[in-house]
MARTORVO-121061 format. One record per residue: y negated, z, x negated of N, C-alpha, C in turn; residue number from 1; residue in one letter. Coordinates in steps of 0.1 Angstrom, whole numbers. Example, Ala and Ser with C-alpha at 12.3 -4.5 7.8 and 13.67 -1.06 7.14 Angstrom:
{atom {57,78,-132},{45,78,-123},{33,78,-132},1,A}
{atom {22,71,-128},{11,71,-137},{0,79,-129},2,S}
//
This chain:
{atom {12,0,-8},{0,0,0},{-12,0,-9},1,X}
{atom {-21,-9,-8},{-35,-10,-11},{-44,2,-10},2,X}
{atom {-47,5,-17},{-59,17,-15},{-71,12,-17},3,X}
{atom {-79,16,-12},{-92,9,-9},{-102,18,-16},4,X}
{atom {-111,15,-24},{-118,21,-35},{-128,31,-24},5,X}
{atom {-131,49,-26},{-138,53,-21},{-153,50,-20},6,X}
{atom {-164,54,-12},{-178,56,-22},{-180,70,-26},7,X}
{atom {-183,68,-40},{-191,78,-51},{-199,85,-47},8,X}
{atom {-200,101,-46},{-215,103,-48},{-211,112,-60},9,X}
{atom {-221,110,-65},{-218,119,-80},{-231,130,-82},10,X}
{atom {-230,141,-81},{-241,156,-80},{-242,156,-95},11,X}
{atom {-252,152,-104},{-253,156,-120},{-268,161,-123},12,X}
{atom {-272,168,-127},{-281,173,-138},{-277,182,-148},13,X}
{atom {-286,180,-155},{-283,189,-167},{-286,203,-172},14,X}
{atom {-293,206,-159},{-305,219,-161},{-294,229,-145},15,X}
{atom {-293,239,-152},{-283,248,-140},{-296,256,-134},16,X}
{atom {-287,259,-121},{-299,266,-113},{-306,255,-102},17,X}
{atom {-302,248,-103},{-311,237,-91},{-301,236,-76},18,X}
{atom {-293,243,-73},{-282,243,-60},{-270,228,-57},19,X}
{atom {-270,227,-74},{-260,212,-75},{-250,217,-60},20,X}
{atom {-240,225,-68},{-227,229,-63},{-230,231,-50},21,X}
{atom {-238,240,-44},{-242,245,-33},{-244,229,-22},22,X}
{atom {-253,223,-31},{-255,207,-19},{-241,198,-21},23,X}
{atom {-238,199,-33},{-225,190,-32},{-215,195,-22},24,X}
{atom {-210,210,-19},{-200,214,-11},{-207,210,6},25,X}
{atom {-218,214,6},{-225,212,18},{-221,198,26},26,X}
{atom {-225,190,13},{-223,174,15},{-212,167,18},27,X}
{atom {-200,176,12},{-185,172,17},{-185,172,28},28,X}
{atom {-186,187,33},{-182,188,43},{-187,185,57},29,X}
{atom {-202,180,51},{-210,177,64},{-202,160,66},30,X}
{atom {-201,155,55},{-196,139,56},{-183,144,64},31,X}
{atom {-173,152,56},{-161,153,67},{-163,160,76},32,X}
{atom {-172,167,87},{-174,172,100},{-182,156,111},33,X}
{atom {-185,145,97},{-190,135,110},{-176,122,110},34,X}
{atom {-168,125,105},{-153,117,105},{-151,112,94},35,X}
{atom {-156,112,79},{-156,110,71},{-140,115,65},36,X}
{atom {-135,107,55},{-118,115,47},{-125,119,37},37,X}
{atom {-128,128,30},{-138,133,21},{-127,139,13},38,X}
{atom {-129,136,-5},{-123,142,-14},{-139,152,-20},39,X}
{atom {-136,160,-29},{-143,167,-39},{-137,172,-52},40,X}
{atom {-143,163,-60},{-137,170,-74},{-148,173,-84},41,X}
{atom {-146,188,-89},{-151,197,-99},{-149,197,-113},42,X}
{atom {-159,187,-119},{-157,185,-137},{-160,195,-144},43,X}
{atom {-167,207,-133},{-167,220,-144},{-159,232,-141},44,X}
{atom {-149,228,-153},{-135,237,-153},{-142,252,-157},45,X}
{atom {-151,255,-159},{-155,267,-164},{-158,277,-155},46,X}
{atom {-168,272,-146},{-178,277,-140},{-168,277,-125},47,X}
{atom {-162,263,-121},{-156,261,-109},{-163,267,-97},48,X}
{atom {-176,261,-95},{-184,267,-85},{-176,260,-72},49,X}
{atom {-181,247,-71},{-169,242,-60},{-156,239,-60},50,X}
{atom {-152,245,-68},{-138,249,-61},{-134,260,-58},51,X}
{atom {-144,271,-65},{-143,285,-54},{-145,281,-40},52,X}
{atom {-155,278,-42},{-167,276,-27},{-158,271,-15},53,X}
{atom {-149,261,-23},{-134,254,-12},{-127,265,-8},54,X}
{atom {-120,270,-15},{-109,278,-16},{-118,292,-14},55,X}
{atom {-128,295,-12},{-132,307,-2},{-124,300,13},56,X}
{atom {-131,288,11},{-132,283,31},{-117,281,35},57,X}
{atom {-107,277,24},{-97,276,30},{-92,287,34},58,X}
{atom {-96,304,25},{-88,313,28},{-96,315,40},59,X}
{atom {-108,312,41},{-113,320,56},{-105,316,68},60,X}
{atom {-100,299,69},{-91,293,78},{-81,300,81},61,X}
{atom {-75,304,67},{-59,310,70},{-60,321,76},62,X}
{atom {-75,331,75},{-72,344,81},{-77,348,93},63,X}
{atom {-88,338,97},{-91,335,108},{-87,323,123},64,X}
{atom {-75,321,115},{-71,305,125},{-77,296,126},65,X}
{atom {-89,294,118},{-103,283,125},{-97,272,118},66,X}
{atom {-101,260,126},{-97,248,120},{-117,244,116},67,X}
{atom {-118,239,105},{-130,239,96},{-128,224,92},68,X}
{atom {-135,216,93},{-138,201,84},{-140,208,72},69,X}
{atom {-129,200,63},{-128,203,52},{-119,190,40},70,X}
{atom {-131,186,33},{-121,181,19},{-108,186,10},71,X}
{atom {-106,175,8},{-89,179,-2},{-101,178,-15},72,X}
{atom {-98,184,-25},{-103,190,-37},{-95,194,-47},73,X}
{atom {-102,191,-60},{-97,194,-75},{-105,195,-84},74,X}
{atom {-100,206,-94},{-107,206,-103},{-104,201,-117},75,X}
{atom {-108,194,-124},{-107,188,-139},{-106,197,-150},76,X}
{atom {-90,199,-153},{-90,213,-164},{-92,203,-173},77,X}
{atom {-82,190,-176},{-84,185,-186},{-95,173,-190},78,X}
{atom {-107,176,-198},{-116,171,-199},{-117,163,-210},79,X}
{atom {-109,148,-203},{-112,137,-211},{-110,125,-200},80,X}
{atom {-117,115,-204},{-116,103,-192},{-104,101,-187},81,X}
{atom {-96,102,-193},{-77,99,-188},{-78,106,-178},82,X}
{atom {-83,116,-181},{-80,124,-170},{-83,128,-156},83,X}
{atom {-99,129,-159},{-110,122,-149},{-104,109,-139},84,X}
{atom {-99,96,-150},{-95,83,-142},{-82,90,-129},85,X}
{atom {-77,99,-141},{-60,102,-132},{-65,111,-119},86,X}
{atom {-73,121,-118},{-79,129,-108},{-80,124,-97},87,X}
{atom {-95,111,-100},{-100,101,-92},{-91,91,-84},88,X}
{atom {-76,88,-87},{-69,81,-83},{-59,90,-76},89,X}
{atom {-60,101,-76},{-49,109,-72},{-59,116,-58},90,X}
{atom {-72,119,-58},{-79,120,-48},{-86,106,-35},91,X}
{atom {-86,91,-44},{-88,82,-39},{-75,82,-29},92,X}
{atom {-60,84,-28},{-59,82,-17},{-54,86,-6},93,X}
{atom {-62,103,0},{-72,107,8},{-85,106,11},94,X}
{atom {-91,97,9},{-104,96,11},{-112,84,12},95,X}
{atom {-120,83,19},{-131,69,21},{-145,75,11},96,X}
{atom {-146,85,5},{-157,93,0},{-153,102,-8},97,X}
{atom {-155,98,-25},{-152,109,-33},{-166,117,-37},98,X}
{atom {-168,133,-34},{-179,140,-42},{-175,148,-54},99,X}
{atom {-186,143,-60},{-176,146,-79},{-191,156,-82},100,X}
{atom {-191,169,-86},{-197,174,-88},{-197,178,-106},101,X}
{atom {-205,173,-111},{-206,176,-129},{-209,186,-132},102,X}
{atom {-209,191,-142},{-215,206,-149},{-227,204,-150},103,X}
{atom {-236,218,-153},{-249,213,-158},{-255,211,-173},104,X}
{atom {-245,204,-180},{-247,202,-194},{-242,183,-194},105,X}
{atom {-246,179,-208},{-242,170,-209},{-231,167,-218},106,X}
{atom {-221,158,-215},{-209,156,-217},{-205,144,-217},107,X}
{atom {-194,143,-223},{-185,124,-221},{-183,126,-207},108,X}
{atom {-177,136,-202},{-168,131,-187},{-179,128,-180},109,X}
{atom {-187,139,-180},{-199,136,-170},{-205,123,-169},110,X}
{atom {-206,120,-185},{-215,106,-181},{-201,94,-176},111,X}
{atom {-190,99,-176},{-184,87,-175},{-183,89,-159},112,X}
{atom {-183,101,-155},{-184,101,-138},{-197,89,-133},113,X}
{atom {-212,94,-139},{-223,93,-135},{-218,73,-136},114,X}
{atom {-206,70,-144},{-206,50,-142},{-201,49,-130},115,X}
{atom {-196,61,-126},{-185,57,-115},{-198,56,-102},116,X}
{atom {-210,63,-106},{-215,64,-87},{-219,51,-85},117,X}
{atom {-216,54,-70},{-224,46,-56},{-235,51,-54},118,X}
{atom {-233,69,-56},{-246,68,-53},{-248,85,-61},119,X}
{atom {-259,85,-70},{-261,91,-75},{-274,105,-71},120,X}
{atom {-267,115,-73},{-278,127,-66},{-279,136,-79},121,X}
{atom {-296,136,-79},{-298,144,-88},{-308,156,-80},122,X}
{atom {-298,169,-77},{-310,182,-74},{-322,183,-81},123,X}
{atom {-332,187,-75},{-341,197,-87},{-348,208,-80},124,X}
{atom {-352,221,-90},{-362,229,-80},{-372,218,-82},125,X}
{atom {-382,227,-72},{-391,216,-67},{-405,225,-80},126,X}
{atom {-402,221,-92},{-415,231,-101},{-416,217,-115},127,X}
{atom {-425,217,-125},{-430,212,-134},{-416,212,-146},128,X}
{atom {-408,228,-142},{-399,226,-151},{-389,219,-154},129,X}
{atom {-388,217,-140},{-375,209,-140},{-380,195,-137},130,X}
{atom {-389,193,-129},{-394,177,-134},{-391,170,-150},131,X}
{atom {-394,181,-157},{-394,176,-173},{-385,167,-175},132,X}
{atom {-371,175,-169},{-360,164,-171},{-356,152,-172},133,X}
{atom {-368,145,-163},{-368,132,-159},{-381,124,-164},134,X}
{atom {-391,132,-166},{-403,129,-166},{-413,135,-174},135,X}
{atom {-421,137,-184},{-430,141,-192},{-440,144,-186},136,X}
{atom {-449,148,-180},{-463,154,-175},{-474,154,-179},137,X}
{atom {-487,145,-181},{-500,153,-186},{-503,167,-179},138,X}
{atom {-506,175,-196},{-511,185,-190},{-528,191,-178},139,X}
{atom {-535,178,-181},{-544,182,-171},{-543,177,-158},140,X}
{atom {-541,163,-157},{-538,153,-147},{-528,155,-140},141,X}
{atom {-514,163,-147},{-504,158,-141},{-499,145,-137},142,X}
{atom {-504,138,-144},{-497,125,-145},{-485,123,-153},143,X}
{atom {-478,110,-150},{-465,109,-155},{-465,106,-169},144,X}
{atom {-465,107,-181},{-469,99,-196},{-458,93,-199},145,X}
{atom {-444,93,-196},{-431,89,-200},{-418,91,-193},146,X}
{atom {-414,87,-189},{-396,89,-187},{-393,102,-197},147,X}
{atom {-382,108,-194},{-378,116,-203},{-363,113,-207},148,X}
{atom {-356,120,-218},{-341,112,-219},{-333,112,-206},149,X}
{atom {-330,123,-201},{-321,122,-187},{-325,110,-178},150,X}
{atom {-337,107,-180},{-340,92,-167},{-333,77,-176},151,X}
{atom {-340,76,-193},{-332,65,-199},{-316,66,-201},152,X}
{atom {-312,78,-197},{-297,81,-198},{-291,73,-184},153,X}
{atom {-298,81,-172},{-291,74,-161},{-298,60,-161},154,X}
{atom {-309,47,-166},{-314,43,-163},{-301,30,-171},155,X}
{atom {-298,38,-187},{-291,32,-189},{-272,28,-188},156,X}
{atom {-272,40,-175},{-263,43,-171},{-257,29,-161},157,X}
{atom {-271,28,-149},{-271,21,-139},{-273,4,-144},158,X}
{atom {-278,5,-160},{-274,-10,-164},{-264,-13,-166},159,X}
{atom {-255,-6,-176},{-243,-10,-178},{-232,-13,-167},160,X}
{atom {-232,-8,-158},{-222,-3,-143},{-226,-15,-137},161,X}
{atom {-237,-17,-136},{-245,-36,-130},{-241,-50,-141},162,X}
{atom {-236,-43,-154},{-235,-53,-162},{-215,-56,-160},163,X}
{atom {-210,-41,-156},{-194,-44,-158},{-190,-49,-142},164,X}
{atom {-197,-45,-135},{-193,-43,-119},{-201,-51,-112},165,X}
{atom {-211,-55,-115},{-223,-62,-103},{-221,-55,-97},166,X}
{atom {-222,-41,-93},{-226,-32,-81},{-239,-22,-88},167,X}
{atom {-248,-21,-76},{-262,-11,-81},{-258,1,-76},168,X}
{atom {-267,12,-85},{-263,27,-81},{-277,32,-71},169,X}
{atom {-272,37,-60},{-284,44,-53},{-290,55,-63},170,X}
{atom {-297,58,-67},{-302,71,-74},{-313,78,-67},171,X}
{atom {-304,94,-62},{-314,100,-53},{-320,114,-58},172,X}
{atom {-331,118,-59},{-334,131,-65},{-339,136,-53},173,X}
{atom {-329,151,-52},{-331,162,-40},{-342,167,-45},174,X}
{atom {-353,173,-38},{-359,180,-39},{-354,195,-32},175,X}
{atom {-350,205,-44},{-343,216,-34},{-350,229,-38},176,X}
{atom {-345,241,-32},{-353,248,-31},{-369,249,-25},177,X}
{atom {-375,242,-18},{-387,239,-12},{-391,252,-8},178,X}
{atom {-406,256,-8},{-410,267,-1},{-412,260,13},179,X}
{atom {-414,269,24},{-416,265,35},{-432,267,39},180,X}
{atom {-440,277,28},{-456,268,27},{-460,258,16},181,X}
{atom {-470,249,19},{-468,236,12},{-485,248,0},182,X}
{atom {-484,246,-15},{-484,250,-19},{-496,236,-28},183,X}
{atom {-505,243,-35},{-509,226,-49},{-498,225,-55},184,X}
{atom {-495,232,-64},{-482,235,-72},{-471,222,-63},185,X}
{atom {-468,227,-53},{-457,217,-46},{-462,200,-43},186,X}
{atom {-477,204,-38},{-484,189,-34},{-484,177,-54},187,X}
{atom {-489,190,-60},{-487,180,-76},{-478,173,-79},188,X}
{atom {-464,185,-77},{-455,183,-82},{-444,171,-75},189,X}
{atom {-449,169,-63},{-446,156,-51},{-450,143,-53},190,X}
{atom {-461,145,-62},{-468,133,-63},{-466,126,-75},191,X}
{atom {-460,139,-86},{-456,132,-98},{-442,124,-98},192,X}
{atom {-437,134,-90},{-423,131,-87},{-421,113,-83},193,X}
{atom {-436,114,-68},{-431,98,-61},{-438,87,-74},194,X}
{atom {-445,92,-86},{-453,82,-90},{-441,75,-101},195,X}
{atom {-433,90,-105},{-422,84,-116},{-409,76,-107},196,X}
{atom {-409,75,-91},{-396,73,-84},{-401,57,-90},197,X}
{atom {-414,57,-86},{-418,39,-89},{-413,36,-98},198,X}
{atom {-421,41,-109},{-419,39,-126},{-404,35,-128},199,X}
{atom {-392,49,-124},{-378,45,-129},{-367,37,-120},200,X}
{atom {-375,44,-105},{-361,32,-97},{-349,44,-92},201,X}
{atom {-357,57,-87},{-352,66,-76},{-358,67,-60},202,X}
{atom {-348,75,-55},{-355,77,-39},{-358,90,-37},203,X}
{atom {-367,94,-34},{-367,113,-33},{-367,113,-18},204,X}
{atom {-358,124,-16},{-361,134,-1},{-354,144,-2},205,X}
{atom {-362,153,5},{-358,165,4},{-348,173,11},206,X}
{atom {-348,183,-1},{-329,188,0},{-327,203,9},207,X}
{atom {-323,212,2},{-322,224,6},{-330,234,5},208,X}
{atom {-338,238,14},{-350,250,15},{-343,262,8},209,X}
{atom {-354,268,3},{-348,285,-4},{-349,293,7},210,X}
{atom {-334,294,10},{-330,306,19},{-322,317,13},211,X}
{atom {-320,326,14},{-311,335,12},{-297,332,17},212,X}
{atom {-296,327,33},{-283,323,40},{-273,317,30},213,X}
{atom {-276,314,21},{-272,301,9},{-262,305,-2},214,X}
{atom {-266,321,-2},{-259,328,-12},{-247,335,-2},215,X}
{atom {-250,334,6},{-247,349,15},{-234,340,21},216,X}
{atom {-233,327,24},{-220,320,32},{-211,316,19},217,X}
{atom {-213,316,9},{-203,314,-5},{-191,322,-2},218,X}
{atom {-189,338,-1},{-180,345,-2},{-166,343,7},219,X}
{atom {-176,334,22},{-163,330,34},{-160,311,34},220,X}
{atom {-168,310,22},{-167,292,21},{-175,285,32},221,X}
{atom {-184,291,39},{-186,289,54},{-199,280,45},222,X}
{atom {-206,269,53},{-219,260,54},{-221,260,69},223,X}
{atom {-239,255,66},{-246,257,79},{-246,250,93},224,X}
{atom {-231,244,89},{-222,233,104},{-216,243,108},225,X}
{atom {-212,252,104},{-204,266,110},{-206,275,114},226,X}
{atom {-220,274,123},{-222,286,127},{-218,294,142},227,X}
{atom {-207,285,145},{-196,297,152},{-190,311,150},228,X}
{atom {-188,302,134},{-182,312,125},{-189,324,122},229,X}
{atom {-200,328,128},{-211,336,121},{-214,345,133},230,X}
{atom {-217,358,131},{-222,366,143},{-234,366,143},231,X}
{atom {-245,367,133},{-259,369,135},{-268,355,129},232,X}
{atom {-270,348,141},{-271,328,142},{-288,335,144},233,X}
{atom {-300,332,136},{-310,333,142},{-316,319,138},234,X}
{atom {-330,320,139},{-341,310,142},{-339,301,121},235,X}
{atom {-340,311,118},{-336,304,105},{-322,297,101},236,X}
{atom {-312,301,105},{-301,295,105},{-300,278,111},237,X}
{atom {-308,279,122},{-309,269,132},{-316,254,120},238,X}
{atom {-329,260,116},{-338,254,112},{-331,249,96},239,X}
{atom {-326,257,91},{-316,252,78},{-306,241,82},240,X}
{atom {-299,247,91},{-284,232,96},{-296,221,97},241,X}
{atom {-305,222,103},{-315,208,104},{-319,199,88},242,X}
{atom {-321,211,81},{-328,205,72},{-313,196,65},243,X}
{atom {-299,203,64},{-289,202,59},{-289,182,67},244,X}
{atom {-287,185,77},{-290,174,85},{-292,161,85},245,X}
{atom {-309,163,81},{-317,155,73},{-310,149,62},246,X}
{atom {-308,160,49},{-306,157,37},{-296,146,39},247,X}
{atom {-283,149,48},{-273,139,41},{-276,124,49},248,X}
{atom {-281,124,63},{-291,113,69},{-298,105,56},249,X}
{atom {-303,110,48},{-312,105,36},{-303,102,25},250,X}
{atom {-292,107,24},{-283,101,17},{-280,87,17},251,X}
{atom {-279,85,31},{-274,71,37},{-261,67,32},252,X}
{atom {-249,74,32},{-235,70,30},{-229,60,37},253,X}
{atom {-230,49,31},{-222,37,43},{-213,44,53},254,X}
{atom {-216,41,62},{-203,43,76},{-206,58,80},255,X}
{atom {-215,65,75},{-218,78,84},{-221,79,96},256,X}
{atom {-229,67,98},{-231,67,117},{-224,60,122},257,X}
{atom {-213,50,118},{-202,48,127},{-189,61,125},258,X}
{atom {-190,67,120},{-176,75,119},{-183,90,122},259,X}
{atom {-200,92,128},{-201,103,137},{-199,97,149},260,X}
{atom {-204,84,150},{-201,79,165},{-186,79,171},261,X}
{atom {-175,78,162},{-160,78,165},{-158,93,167},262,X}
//
């Protein structure tokens, strides 16, 4: 039987602390709650953020009876492309959608993931520091003065993958953590953001608001589609599943709105 190549999304930066793990598990499982066959696989054997984050949710299933939209998932002890290739092919066939979440360092496997996306998501807080990553800053202007390595890295990521494959990579930068008042600090830092989306050839929208809720659903694997699961649902909870919502709408994963409509 033919197996039909999934789409990619690949979660990479290099700077930890931006809610990779946190939007990547989100993102599985919101793709597999709208009919999506959703795999996830974890290149950081260290840390294994998503693949706790799984295997919280599976144990909450087993002890609660809930049936949960949930990906099949693995994590990459052995870190070398062989291995990576052998993972990917062993998760491709369950799934129309593989989410491959990288560590926050840079590495071979990682960058050999980052050839594989369809579509490539880079978190960030939403502050000057982590812009750096991508982007250089004048210090008075806040203007853009340069690309930074991480943008010539993916920039020359998305050539080569167009040079072996004739396929282009979406390249999306989350804006996460947002305050929920709009801030200069936030208005600058939006504007540098859209002026370098020009310059390099990304899409920005924004990702996950700083909530507390965030930390607090890790220990039962639970995300903000689950709030059955939950006894005290208030006005913020509501307002988060929206924003979550949004985010993967902005993703734009082929076939998300035919396979919520199914």
């Amino acid at each position: 039987m033919q197996v039909t190549q999934p789409h990619f999304i690949v979660f990479a930066n290099e700077k930890g602390g931006t809610g990779k793990s946190t939007t990547a598990v989100h993102t599985a499982v919101a793709l597999a709650a709208s009919g999506h066959r959703v795999g996830a696989l974890d290149l950081d054997h260290r840390q294994r953020t998503t693949t706790r984050y799984l295997e919280n949710r599976a144990a909450t299933m087993r002890r609660t009876g809930s049936d949960l939209p949930q990906p099949v998932f693995k994590v990459l002890d052995d870190q070398i492309e062989e291995a990576l290739d052998a993972a990917i092919a062993e998760l491709a066939q369950h799934c129309d959608v593989l989410v491959i979440d990288t560590p926050g360092r840079d590495d071979p496997v990682a960058r050999a993931a980052i050839l594989k996306a369809d579509t490539l998501v880079t978190p960030m807080n939403d502050s000057f520091v982590d812009l750096d990553l991508i982007g250089q800053v004048h210090p008075e202007n806040f203007k853009i003065t340069r690309p930074s390595f991480y943008a010539e890295l993916v920039w020359n990521s998305r050539t080569q993958r167009a040079k072996t494959t004739g396929r282009s990579v979406d390249w999306v930068v989350l804006r996460n953590r947002l305050q929920h008042i709009q801030s200069h600090n936030q208005q600058r830092v939006g504007a540098a953001m859209d002026e370098l989306a020009r310059r390099v050839g990304f899409r920005v929208i924004p990702g996950l608001g700083e909530r507390v809720i965030y930390r607090e659903l890790f220990p039962k694997g639970l995300t903000l589609l689950d709030l059955k699961q939950m006894s005290d649902v208030g006005i913020g909870h509501i307002a988060a599943r929206q924003e979550l919502r949004e985010m993967i709408a902005g993703l734009a994963v082929p076939g998300t709105e035919e396979a919520r409509a199914a």
